[in-house]
N, C-alpha and C positions, 0 to 999 in steps of 0.2 A: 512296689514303690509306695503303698499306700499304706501300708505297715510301718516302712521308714518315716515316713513323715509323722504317723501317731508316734511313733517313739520318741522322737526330735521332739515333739509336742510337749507332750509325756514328762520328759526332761525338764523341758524348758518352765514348765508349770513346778516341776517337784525343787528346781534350785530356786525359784522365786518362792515359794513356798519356807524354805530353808533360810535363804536369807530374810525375809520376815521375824520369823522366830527369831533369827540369833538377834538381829536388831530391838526385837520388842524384851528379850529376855538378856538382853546390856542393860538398856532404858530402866528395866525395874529395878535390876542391880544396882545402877550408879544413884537411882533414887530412893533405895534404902541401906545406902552403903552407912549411913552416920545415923546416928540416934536423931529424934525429931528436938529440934530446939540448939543444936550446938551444930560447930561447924565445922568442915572439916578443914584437918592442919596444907595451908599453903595457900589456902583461898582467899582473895582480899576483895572484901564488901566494900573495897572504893570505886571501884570498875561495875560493880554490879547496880545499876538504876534503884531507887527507893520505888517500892510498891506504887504509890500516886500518881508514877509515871506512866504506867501500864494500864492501871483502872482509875476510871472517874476524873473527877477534876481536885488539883490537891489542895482544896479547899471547901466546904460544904457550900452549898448553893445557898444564900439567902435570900428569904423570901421578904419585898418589900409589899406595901398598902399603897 
């Protein structure tokens, strides 16, 4: 019985294992599916937030005296 259970194990380690990989090796695909600087056809930069949304404040902090 204890054989069966490291197999089960076994398994269970090598498809989590499998899916990893296929997920981390879509990710680099879809991320260099287009040349850097252009876009790809179908995609609309209306829906997609401006950078300033994400980082920092969308204005530069001034410093007063």
């Amino acid at each position: 019985m204890n054989s069966l259970a490291t197999l089960y194990r076994d398994l269970a380690c090598a498809a989590g294992a499998a899916l990893i990989s296929v997920v981390a090796s879509l990710s680099f695909l879809t991320s260099t599916a287009v040349l850097p600087g252009t876009q790809a056809v179908g995609v609309s930069t209306s829906i997609v937030q401006p950078l300033h949304a994400w980082f920092g404040q969308p204005e530069p902090a001034v410093l007063v005296d």
